[in-house]
C-alpha positions in Angstrom: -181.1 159.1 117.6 -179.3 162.4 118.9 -176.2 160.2 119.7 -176.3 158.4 116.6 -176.3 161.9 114.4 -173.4 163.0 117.0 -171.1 160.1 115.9 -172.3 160.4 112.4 -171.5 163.7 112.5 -168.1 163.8 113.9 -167.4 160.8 111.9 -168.7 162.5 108.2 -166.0 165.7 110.5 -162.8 163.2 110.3 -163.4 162.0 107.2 -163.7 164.8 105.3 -160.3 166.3 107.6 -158.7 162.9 106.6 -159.2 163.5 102.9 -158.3 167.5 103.5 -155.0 165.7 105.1 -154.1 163.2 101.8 -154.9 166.3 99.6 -152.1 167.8 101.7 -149.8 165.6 101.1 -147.0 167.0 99.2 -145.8 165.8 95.8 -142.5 164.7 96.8 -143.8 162.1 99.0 -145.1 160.1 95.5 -142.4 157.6 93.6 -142.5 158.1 89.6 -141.9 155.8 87.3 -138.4 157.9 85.3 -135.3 156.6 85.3 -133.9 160.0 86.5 -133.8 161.1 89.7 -132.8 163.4 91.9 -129.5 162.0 93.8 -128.6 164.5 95.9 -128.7 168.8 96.0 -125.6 171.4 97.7 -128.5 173.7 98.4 -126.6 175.6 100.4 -122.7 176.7 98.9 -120.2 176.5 101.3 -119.1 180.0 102.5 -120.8 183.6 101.9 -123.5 183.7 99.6 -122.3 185.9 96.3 -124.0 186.0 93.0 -121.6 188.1 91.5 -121.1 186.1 88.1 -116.8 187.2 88.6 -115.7 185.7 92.1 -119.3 184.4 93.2 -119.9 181.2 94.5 -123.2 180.2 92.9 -121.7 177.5 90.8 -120.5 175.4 94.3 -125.1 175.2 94.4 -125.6 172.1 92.3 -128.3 169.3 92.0 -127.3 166.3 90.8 -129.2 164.1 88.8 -128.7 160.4 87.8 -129.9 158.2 85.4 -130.9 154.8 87.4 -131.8 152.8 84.2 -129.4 149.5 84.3 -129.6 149.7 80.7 -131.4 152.5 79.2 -129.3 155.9 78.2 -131.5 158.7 78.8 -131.0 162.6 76.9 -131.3 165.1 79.2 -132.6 167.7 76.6 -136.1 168.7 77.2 -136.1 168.0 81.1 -137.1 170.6 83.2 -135.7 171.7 86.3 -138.1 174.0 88.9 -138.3 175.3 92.4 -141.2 176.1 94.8 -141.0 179.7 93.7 -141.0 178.8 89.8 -137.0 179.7 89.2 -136.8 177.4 86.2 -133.9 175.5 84.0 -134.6 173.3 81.1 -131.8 171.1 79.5 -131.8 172.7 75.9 -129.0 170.8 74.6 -128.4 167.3 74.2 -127.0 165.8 77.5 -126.8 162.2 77.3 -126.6 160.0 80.5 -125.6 156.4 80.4 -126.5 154.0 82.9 -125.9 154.5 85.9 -124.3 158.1 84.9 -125.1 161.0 86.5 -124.6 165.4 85.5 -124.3 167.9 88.5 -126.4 171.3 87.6 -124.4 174.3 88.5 -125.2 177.5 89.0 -123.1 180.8 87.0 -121.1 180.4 83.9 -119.5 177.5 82.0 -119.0 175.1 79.8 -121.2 172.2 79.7 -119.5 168.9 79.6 -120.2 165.1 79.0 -116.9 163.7 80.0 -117.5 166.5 83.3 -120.5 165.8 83.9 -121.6 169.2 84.3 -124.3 170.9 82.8 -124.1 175.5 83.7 -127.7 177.4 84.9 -125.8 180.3 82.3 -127.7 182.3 85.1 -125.4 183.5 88.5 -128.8 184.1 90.6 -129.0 180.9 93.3 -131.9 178.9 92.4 -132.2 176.8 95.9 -133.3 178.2 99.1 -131.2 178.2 102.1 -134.0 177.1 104.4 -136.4 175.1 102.4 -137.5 174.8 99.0 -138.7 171.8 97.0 -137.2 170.7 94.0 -139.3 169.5 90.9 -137.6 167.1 87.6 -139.8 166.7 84.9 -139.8 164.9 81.9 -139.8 166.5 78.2 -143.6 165.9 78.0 -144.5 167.8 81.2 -144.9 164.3 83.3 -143.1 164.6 86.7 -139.8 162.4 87.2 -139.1 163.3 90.6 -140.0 165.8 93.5 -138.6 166.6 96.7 -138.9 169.1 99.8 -136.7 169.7 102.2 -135.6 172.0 104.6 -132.7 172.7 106.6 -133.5 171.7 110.3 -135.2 168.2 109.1 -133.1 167.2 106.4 -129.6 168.2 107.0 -128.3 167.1 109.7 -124.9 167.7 109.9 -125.5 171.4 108.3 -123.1 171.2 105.4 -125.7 172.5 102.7 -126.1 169.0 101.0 -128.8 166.5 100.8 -128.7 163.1 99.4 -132.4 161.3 98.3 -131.8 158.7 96.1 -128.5 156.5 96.9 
């Protein structure tokens, strides 16, 4: 009987660590149903790090985001952008991306553009950590469209700042 609580024991043990371990599991590693997605992120601008809105480089830090619909165009106003430390960039004006289109997120100052496909932060602070960070999209409503961690050593290789997730 000893032996039998032993094993019964250690087995109620793992179990319980095995659900501790799926509760673990980041967000990133789930697929959501949005037709946007994360395509790639320069979370790391090439040279010195300068927020200074007049000769920084906070605008080379960009996500880009694509619209993988085959035939759905998909407004970008509403969407919410977010790191691990709750930095946070919603899409407040109408930003529409046709199939298969995609809008690179910059950081400083400029003017948004459709036919540029670039959409300013309006902010010259860097949102993205050089190390790690994760990146959140969500939807209008609140619903997640697409998560992802990363950090330097694992993810970038060849160490030129930029990660690509979704081809």
């Amino acid at each position: 009987m000893i032996i039998r609580r032993t094993v019964t024991a250690a087995a109620t043990t793992a179990a319980v660590a095995a659900l501790a371990l799926t509760a673990a599991i980041p967000a990133h590693a789930a697929e959501y149903s949005s037709a946007l997605k994360i395509k790639g992120v320069q979370y790391d601008a090439p040279g010195r790090d300068s927020n200074k809105c007049s000769g920084g480089n906070t605008r080379n830090e960009y996500l880009t985001i694509k619209n993988y619909s085959k035939k759905s165009k998909v407004n970008l106003k509403g969407y919410k952008v977010k790191d691990r430390a709750g930095n946070t960039f919603v899409f407040k004006s109408s930003h529409i991306l046709e199939p298969g289109d995609y809008v690179h997120l910059r950081g400083g100052r400029g003017t948004d553009s459709d036919g540029k496909n670039v959409v300013y932060r309006q902010n010259c602070n860097f949102i993205w950590n050089n190390d790690k960070d994760t990146i959140y999209l969500y939807k209008p409503g609140g619903t997640p469209a697409d998560i992802h961690a990363y950090t330097k050593k694992a993810h970038d290789k060849d160490g030129n700042g930029y990660i690509k997730y979704h081809g």
